[in-house]
C-alpha positions in Angstrom: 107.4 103.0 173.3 110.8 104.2 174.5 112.4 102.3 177.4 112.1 105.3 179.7 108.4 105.4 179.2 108.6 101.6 180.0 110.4 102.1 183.1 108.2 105.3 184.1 104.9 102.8 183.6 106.0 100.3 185.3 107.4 102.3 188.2 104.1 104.1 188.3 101.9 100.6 188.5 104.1 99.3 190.7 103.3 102.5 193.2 99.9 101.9 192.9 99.7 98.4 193.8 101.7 99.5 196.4 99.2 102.2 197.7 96.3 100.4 196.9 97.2 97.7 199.2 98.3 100.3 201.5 94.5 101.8 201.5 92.5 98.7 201.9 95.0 97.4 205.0 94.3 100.6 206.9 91.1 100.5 206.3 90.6 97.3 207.2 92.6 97.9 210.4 90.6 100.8 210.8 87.5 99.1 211.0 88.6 95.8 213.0 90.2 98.6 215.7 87.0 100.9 215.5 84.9 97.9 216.2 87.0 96.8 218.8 86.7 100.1 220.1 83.0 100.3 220.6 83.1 96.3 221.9 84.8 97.2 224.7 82.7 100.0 225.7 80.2 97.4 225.6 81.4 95.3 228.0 82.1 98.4 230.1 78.6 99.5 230.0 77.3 96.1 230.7 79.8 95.6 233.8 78.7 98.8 234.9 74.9 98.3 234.3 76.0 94.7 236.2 77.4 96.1 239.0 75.3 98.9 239.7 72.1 96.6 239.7 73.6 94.3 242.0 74.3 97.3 244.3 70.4 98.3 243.9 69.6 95.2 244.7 72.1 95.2 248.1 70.5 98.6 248.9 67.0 96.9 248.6 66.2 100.1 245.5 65.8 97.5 242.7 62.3 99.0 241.6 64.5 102.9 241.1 66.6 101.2 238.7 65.4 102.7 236.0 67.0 106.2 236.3 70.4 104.1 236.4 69.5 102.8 233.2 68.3 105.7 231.3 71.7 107.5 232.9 73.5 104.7 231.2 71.1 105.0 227.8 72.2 108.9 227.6 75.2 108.2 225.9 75.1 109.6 222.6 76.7 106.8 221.2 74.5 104.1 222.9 71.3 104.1 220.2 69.3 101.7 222.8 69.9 99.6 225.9 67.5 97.1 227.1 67.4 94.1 230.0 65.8 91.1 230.0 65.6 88.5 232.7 66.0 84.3 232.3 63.1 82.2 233.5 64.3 81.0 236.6 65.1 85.3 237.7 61.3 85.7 236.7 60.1 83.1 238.7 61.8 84.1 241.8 61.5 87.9 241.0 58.8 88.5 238.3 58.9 89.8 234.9 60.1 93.0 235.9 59.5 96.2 233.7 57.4 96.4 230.7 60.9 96.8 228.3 62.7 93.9 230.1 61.8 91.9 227.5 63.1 89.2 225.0 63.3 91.1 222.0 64.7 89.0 219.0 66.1 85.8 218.4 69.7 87.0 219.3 68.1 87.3 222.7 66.5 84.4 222.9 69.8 83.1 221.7 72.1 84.4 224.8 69.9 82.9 226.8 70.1 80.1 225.7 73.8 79.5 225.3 75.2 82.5 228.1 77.7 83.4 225.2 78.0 87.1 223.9 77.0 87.6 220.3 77.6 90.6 218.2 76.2 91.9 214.9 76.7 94.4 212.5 74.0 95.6 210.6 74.8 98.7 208.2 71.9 100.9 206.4 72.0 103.2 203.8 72.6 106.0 206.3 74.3 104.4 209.3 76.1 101.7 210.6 74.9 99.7 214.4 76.9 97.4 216.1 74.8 95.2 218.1 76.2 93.2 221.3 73.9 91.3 223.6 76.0 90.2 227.3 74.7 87.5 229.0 75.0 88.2 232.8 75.6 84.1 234.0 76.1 83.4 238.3 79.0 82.8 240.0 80.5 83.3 243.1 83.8 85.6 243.1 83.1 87.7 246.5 80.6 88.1 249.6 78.8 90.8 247.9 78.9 89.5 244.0 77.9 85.8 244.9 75.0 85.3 243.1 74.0 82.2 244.8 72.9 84.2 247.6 70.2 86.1 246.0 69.6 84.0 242.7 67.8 80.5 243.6 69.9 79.2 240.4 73.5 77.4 240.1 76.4 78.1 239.0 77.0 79.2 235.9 73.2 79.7 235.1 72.2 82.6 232.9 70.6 85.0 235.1 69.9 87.6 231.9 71.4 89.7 229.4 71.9 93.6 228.5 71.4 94.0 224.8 72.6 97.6 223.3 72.9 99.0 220.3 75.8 101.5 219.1 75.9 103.9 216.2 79.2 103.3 214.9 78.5 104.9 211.7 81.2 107.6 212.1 83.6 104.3 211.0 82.0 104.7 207.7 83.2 108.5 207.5 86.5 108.4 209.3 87.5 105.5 207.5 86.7 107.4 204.4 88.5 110.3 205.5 91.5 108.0 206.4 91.5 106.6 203.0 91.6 109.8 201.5 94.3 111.5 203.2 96.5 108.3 202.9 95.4 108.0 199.0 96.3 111.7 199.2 99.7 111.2 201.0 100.8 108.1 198.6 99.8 110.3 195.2 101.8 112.9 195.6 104.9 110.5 196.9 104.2 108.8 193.6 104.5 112.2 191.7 108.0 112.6 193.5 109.0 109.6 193.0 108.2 109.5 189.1 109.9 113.0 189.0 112.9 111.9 190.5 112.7 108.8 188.8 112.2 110.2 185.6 115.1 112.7 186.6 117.8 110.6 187.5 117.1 107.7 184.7 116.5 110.0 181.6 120.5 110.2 181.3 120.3 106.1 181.8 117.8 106.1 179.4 119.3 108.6 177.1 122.9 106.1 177.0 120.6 102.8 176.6 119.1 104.7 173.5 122.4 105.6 172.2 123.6 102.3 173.2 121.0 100.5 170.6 121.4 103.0 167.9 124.9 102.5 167.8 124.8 98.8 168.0 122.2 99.0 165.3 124.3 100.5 163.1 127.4 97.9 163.8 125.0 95.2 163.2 124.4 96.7 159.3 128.3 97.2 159.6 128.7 100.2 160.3 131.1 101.3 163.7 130.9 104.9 162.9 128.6 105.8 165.9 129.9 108.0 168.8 128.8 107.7 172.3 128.0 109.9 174.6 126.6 110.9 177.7 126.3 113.3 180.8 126.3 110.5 183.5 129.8 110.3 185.3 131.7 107.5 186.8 131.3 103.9 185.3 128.6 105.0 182.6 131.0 107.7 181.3 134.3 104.8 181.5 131.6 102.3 179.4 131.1 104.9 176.8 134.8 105.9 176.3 135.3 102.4 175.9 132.7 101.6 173.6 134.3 104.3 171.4 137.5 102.9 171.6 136.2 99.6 170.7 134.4 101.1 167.6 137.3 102.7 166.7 139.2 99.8 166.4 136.3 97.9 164.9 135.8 100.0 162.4 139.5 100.1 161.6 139.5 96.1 161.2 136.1 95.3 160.5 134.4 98.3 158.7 135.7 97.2 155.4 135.9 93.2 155.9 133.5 92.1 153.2 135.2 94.1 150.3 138.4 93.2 151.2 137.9 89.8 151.6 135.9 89.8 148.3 138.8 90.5 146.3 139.7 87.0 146.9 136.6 85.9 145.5 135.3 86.2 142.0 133.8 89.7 141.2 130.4 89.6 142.1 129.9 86.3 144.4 129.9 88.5 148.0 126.7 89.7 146.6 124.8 86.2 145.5 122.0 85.3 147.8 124.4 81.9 149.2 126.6 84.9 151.1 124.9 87.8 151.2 122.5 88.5 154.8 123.0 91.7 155.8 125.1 90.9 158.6 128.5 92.0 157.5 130.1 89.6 160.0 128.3 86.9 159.1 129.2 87.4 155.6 133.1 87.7 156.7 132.4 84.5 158.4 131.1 82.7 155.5 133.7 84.1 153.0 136.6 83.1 155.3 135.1 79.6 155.5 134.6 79.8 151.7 138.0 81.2 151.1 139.6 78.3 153.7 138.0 75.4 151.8 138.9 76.7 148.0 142.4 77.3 149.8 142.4 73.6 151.0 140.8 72.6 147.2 143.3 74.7 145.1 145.9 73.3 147.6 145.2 70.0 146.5 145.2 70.1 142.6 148.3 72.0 142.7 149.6 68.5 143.0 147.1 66.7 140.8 149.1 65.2 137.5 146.0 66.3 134.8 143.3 68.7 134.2 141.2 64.9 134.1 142.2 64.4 138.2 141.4 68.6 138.6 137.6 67.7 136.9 137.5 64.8 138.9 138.2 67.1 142.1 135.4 69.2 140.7 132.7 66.7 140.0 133.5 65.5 144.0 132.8 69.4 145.0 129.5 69.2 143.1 128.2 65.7 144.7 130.0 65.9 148.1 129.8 69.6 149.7 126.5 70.6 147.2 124.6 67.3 147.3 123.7 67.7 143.5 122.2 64.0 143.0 122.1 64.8 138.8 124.8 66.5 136.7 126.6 66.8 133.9 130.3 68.1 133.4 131.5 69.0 129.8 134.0 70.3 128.4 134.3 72.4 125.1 136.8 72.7 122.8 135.9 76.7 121.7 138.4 75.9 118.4 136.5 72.9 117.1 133.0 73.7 119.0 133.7 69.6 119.9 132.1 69.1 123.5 133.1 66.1 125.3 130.9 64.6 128.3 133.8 64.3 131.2 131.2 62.9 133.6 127.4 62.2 134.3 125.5 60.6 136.8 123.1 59.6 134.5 125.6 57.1 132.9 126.9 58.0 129.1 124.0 60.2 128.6 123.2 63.5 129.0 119.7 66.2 128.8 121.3 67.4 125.6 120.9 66.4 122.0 124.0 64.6 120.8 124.2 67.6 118.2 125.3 69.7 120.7 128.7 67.7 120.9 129.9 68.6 117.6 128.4 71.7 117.5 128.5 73.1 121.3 127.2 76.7 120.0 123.4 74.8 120.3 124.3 75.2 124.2 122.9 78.0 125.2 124.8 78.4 128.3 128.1 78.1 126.6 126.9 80.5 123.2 125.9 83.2 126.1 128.5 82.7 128.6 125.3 83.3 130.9 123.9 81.0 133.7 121.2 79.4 132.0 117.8 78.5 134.2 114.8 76.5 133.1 112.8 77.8 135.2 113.4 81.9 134.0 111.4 81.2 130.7 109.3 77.9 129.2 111.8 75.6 127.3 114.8 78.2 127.9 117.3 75.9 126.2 116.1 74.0 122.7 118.9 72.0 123.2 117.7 69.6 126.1 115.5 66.5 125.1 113.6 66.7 128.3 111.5 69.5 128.4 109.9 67.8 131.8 113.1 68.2 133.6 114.6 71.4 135.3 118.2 72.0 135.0 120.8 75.2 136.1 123.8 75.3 133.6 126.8 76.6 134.8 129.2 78.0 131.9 133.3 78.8 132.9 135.8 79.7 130.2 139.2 78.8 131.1 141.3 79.8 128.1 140.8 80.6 124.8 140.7 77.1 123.9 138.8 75.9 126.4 135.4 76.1 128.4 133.5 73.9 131.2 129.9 73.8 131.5 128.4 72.1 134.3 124.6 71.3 134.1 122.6 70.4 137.3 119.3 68.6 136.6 116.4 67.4 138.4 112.7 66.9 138.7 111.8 69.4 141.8 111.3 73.0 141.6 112.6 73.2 145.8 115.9 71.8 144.5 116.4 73.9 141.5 116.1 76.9 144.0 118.6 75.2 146.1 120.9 74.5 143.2 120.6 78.2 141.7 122.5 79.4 145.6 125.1 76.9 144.7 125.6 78.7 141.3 128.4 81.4 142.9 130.2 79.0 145.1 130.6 76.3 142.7 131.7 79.6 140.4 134.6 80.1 142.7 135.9 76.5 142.8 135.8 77.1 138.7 137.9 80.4 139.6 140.3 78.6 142.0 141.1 75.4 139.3 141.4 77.9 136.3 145.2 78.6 137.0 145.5 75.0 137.7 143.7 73.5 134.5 145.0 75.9 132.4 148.7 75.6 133.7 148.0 71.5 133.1 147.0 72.4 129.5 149.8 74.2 128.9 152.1 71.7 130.4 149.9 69.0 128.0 150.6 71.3 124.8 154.1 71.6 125.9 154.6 67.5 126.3 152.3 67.1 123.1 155.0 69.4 121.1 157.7 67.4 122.7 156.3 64.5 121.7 155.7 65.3 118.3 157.8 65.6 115.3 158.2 69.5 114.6 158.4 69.3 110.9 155.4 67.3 110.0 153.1 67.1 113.1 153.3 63.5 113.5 154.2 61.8 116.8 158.1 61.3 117.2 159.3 58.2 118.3 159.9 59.4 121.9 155.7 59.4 122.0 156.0 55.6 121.0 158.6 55.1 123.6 157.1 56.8 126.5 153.0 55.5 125.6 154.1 51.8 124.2 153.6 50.1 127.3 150.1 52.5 128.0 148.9 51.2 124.6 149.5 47.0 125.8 147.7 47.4 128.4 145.0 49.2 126.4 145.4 46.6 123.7 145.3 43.7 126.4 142.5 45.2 128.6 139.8 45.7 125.6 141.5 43.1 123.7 142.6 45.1 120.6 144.4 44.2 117.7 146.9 46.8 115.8 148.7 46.4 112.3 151.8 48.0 112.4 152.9 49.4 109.2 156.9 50.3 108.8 157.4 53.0 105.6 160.6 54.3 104.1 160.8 56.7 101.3 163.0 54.5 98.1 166.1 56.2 97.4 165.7 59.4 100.2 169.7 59.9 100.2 169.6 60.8 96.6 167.1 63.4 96.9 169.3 65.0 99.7 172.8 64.5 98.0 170.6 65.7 94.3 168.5 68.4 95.7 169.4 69.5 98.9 167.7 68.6 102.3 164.7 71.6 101.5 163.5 69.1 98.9 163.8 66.2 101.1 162.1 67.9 103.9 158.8 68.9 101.1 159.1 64.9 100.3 158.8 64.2 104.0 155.6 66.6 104.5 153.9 65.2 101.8 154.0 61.8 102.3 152.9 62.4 106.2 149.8 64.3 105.0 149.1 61.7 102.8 149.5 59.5 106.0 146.9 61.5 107.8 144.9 61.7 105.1 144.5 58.3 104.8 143.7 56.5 108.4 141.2 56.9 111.0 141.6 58.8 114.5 141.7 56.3 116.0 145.3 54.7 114.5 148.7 56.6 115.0 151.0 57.9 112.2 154.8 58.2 113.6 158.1 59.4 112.4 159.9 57.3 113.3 163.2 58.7 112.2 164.9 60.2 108.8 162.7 59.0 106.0 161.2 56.3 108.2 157.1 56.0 109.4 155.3 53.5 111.6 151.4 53.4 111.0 149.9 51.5 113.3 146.1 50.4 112.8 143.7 50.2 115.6 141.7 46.8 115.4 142.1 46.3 111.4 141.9 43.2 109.6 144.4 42.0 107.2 142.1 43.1 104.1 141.7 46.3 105.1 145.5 46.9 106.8 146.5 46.3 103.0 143.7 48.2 101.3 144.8 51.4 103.4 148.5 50.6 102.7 147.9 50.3 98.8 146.0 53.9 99.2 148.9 55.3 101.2 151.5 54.0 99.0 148.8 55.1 95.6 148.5 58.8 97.1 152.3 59.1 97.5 153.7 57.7 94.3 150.9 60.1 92.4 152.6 63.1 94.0 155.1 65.1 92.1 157.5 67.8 93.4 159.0 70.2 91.0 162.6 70.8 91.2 164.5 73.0 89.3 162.1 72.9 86.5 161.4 69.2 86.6 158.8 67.0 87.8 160.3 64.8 90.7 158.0 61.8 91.8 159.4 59.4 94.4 157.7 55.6 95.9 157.8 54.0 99.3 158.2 50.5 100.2 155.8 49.4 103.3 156.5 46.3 105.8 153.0 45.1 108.0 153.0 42.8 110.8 150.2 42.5 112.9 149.5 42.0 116.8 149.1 39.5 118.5 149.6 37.5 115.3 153.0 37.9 114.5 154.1 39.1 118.0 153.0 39.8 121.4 154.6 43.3 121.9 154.2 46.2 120.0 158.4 46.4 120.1 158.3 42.7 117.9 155.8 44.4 115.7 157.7 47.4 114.5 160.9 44.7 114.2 158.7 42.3 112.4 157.5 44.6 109.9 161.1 46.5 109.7 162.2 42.7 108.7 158.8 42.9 106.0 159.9 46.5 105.0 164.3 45.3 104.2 162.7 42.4 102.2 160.4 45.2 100.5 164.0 47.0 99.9 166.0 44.0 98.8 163.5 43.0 96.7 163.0 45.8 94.3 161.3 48.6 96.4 158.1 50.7 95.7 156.3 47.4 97.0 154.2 46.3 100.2 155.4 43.4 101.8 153.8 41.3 104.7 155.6 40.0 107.3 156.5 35.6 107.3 157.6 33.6 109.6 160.6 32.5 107.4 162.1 36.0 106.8 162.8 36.4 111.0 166.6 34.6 111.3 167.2 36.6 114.9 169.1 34.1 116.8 168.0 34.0 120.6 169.8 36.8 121.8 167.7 39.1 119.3 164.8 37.9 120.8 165.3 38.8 124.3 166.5 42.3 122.6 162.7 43.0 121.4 
């Protein structure tokens, strides 16, 4: 139902209240003045009938009233007209004619109390208004005292005149009445719902126009025209609703796909933005855009890609309330994953496999968003098969790839967690530059830190991580053994051969370092032909056993030259931390002391460091 049919309904109503009360006043009124009407012709007739048998009885006629009477009882309204007398007028006068009598109870009544009473009583075919008058004494005039007849006092009831009137015409006038007026009102209501109907369907017309075209903004669209045929303000609202839409469409008609293309391809669209309100989307993609601004703001100045994941994990627990996740990253070269952070301590809902071998992740092998609750036991790689998790896959580089995998018991949060999928997605987006400039920068320190010929740290690593690796050592109380090699006789090889064949000497012997201690400990170049190998938590035993293999490997090697076999030995120098000193610095000088007694003793040997073999004098000391 259109507003104009509304409007038309309720105007129509509203007239017919209107006339209906109008009817039933005037008929009321109608009645309550007809009535009053033929009330006051009673007490006309009875002041008549009154006065005209007081002058009978003057004039000494009393027993001729009767013509009077039926003169009076002519009337065509007056149905009937009878007198009756009191009991002190019969005693003095007699009980007069046979139809002055008491006739009913309303009689008897008057009498009784010299008060008028009047009485309605409607029939099927007509309608009589009955009023009894009491006639009481009193003593205006000469002629109208009725002391002077009556043997009575004043204020005595003397008798009554009881008549009946055929007021039955108020049934059909006031029918009549009602009809013309019903009449009258019905076809002002007709006019008034034309003219109504006339003047408003333009009003009407604009409203409907009005919604359509707000309709359509709501969806986005401020296309619509206006128009109308009204003049004046109506016609200055619709120019200027046009203008407005104009320029709304101008700024606004586009706002969500332009503002996407600051979000990842895709995200406007995911159910955490997406309402069909294209405002409300701007709304919530400027808010997202402001707060990734703020975040990517922020790691700009960060000093690792470990502070940007730590920005990351405080995304997922602070603004998206996850209460259990994971955050991995992958090496995609090795397929190593390593487990950054987890709230549920140093474990994680995957099989410990899957860190060696990160193609068992599902999310990562697909580069897909992988769901538990799309397909029973989606992923083969999580222990739990009770638990519910959304794993969220990012590649940043070639090298490298983040996974973040949100876990919990409840379905309700799972749903929750799968509209947090696109926004987390865009912090990923907004730290990708960021991690992978910090990687970059990492690779870029890492080559400076390394020695370009053989892929060993340089000694500007050991300068610049020395005092990191103390307080590592002192904090989880390490031990290291420190290792100094030098290659016997390396001038001669360069002066012999030429510097190609002392670089391939220099190669091999720090592959066969490599090849020969645990991740954990360090191989250096220390300079020239010179290495440091330092051993992470070894004891004595087993700091010589991997020195006799190191210095085994390399004397078994043999280079050839200009049609001969060169083979070359090293001479090793060990002290150890803390025994022999309480700095790394002491250490390397320590076993550089082992490593000249090595030299001076015959080379191709492995000497520990003593006590007796340090003659540094005091200002040597303070040096290291």
């Amino acid at each position: 139902m259109n507003a104009k049919t509304k409007l038309l309904i309720i105007v129509a109503l509203m007239l017919l209240a209107l006339m209906t009360a109008t009817i039933i006043n005037v008929a009321l009124n109608f009645r309550s003045y007809s009535l009053k009407g033929a009330i006051e012709k009673s007490n006309l007739t009875a002041n008549i009938v009154r006065d005209g048998l007081t002058a009978h009885m003057v004039n000494g006629i009393m027993p001729q009233r009767q013509y009077f009477l039926d003169q009076i009882s002519n009337n065509d309204k007056i149905k009937s007209l009878w007198l009756f007398r009191s009991e002190n007028v019969k005693k003095q006068y007699g009980e007069g004619f046979v139809n002055e009598t008491i006739r009913d109870d309303i009689d008897k009544e008057v009498l009784a109390t010299g008060k008028m009473v009047r009485k309605i009583i409607e029939h099927a075919d007509e309608i009589i208004l009955r009023v009894t008058i009491p006639y009481n004494a009193n003593s205006t005039g000469v002629q109208d005292n009725c002391l002077n007849c009556h043997d009575v006092k004043y204020g005595d009831t003397l008798g009554a005149i009881s008549m009946e009137f055929d007021v039955s015409d108020l049934r059909t006038s006031g029918l009549l009445t009602m009809l013309k007026i019903f009449a009258i009102n019905l076809i002002f209501l007709i006019i008034a719902l034309y003219l109504i109907r006339h003047y408003v369907t333009p009003y009407t017309r604009l409203f409907t126009n009005l919604q359509a075209g707000i309709k359509k903004a709501y969806s986005g669209d401020f296309t619509h025209n206006f128009s109308t045929t009204i003049g004046g303000d109506a016609k200055n609202i619709v120019d200027r609703m046009n203008s407005l839409f104009s320029k709304m469409q101008e700024t606004f008609g586009n706002i969500k796909y332009n503002l996407a293309t600051f979000i990842p391809q895709g995200s406007v669209s995911s159910g955490s933005i997406s309402s069909g309100d294209p405002l409300h989307e701007a709304k919530t993609i400027i808010n997202e855009l402001s707060d990734i601004y703020k975040f990517k703001k922020t790691i700009e100045l960060d000093a690792s890609k470990e502070a940007v994941y730590t920005r990351l994990v405080d995304i997922i627990k602070l603004k998206y309330h996850v209460g259990h996740f994971a955050f991995f990253e992958i090496n995609s070269i090795t397929s190593e994953r390593y487990l950054f952070f987890t709230t549920e301590g140093d474990n994680s809902i995957c099989f410990n496999r899957d860190n060696n071998d990160s193609s068992v992740c599902r999310a990562f092998r697909t580069n897909s968003v992988t769901i538990s609750t799309e397909f029973p036991n989606l992923c083969q790689a999580c222990v739990n098969s009770n638990v519910n998790y959304v794993c969220i896959p990012f590649t940043i580089n070639q090298d490298i790839s983040l996974v973040v995998s949100m876990t919990s018991d409840n379905i309700d949060e799972v749903e929750k967690m799968k509209t947090h999928v696109s926004s987390i997605k865009h912090y990923l987006e907004a730290a990708k530059p960021v991690i992978e400039s910090q990687i970059l920068m990492e690779k870029l320190r890492d080559s400076s830190l390394r020695d370009g010929m053989t892929g060993l740290y340089n000694r500007r690593f050991l300068e610049e991580f020395i005092d990191k690796l103390m307080s590592q050592a002192e904090r989880n109380q390490h031990t290291y053994s420190v290792m100094m090699i030098d290659i016997d006789f390396f001038k001669m090889v360069n002066d012999e051969y030429g510097h190609d064949i002392g670089d391939m000497v220099i190669v091999a012997l720090s592959k066969v370092l490599k090849e020969n201690i645990r991740e954990a400990d360090l191989a250096i170049r220390y300079g020239g032909e010179e290495f440091v190998v330092m051993l992470q938590n070894s004891t004595l035993e087993g700091t010589m056993a991997v020195a006799k293999k190191i210095h085994s490997a390399f004397s078994s090697l043999s280079f050839d030259v200009n049609n001969e076999k060169l083979k070359k030995t090293i001479s090793i120098g060990i002290a150890k931390l803390p025994t022999d000193g309480d700095t790394i610095w002491k250490c390397i000088k320590f076993a550089d002391i082992a490593l000249y007694k090595a030299k001076n003793t015959g080379r191709n040997k492995i000497v520990e460091y003593k006590d007796e073999m340090n003659e540094m004098n005091e200002n040597d000391e303070k040096f290291y």
